[in-house]
N, C-alpha and C positions, 0 to 999 in steps of 0.2 A: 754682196754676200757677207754673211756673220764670220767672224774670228771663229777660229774652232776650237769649239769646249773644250778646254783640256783640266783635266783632273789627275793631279800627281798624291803622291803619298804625304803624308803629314811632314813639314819641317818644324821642327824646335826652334828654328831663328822667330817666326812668326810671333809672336807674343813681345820679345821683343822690337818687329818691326811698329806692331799696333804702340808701343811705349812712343818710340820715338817721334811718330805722328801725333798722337795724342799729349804730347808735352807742346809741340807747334801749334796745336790746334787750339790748345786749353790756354797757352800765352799770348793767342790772337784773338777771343773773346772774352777773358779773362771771369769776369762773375756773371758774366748773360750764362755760362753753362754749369747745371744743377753737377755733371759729369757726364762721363765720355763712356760708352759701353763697346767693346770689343763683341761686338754679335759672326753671326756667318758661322759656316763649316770649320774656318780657319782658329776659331774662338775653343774650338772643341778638342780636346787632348787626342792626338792619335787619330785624330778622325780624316779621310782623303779629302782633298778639296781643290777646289779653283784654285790659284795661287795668288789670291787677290784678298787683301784685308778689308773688311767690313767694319767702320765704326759708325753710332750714333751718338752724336751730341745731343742730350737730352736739357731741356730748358725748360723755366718755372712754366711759359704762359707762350703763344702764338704772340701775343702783343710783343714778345722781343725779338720776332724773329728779322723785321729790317734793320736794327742794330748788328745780328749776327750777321747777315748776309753782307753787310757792307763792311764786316770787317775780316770775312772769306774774301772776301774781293779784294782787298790790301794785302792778301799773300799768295793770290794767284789761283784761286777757286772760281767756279764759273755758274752761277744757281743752274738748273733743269727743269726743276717744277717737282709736282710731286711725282712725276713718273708713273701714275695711276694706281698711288698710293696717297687715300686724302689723309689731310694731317701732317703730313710728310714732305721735307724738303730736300731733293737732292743737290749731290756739286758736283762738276765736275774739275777732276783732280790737276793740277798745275804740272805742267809736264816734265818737269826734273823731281818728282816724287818715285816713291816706289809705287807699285799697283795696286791701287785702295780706293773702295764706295766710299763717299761720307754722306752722311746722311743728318737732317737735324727734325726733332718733333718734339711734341710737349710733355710731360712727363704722365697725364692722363692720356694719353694716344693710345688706343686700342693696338693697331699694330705693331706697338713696339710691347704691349702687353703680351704678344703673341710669339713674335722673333722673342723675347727672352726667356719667356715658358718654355717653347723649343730647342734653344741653345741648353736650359739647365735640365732637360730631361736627358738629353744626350748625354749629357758628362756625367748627371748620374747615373745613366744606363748603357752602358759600352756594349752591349749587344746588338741594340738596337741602334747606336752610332755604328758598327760596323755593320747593321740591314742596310741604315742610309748610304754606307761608302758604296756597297755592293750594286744598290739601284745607281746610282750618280754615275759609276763606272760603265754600268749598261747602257745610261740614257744616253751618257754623251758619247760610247761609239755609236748608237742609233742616231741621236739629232745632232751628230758632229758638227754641222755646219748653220742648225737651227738653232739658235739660242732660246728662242720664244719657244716651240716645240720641248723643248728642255725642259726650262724652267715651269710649264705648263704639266709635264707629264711627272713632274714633284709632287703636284697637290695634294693629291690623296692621302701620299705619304706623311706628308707635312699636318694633313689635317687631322690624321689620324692619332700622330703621335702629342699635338698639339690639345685635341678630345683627352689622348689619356693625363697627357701632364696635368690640367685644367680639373680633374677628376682622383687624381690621387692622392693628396695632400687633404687635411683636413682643416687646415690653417695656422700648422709647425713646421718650424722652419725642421727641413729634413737633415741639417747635419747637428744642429743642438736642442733640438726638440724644445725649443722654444713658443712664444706663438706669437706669430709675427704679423703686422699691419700689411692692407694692403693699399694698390693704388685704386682711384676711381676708375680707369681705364680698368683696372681685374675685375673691380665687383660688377661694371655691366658686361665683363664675358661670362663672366661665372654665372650671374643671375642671384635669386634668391633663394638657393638651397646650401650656401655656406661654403661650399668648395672652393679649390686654390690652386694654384699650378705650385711644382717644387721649386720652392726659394732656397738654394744653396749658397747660403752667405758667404759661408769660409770661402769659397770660389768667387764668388762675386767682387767680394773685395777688394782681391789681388787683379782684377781687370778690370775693375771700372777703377777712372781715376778721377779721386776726385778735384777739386777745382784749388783747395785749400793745401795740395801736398803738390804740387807742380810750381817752379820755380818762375819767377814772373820774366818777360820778356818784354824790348821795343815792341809796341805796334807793329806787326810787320813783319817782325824778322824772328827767327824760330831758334829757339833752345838745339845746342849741340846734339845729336844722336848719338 
């Protein structure tokens, strides 16, 4: 039987649990990682969630990805596969951690084009991150004990909001109307009529970290929290 879905109210400790993991993480593969992205429910201001942090370790190329895994594996990480996500490499997390996915893919990775388009329409659209809190609340007292049921009975939702992100932008950044590049992974979801999900940089910034502002560490052994 599955663990039971539980979804609480938003904690403000979260952001900084993602910090402290993401400084261990980032001093255990050092420059194999482009940066670290804070994705999931938990990544979203105010928004109710799992009480489980979600990062992706985002990398230039798949060709690095047995260097990364073999040095997830010197700090007590465990590979998964891609969890029937291709492109995608899960870990499973070292048991004196806090409760956290990690996750690693290439910086062209369609799905991780799609989890960030998702995470940044939420934060800029708090209405619709609390339609998400309201479904999540429903689903998991219905598939309480169904995880797979769960996360299945999201999709719509997800896909829906995921259509409007991919659709709303014109290809400026939304918070300085800038106009911003994008990845190869956006332009084959987008296709060829120019469109772009919202790129929230000011927000971005301050959660992805990048690899050049994280303090270096033994092999091995993880930076103070």
């Amino acid at each position: 039987m599955d663990a039971p879905v539980e979804i609480v109210d938003y904690d403000p400790r979260w952001p900084q649990v993602f910090a402290g993991l993401s400084d261990r993480i980032t001093a255990a593969v050092g420059g194999l990682a482009q940066r670290v992205e804070h994705v999931g429910s938990t990544a979203v201001p105010e928004l109710a969630a799992k009480p489980i942090i979600d990062l992706a370790v985002v990398i230039a190329t798949r060709d690095d990805l047995p260097a990364v895994v073999a040095s997830f594996l010197a700090i007590g990480y465990r590979p998964r596969g891609d969890l029937g996500i291709p492109g995608r490499e899960a870990f499973a997390r070292p048991p004196d951690s806090p409760p956290h996915h990690l996750y690693v893919c290439a910086a062209d990775n369609e799905n991780l084009a799609r989890v960030l388009a998702f995470r940044d329409f939420l934060r800029a659209h708090p209405s619709t991150a609390q339609a998400y809190a309201t479904l999540k609340r429903s689903l998991a007292h219905r598939f309480r004990t169904d995880r797979a049921a769960y996360t299945s009975a999201k999709t719509a939702f997800i896909d829906d909001v995921v259509a409007k992100a991919l659709s709303e932008s014109s290809g400026r950044d939304l918070v300085t109307g800038v106009q911003v590049g994008r990845s190869p992974a956006v332009d084959r979801l987008i296709g060829p009529h120019g469109l772009t999900f919202p790129q929230v940089s000011a927000i971005r910034q301050k959660t992805a970290t990048p690899v050049s502002r994280v303090r270096r560490c033994p092999r091995g052994r993880s930076s103070p929290t």
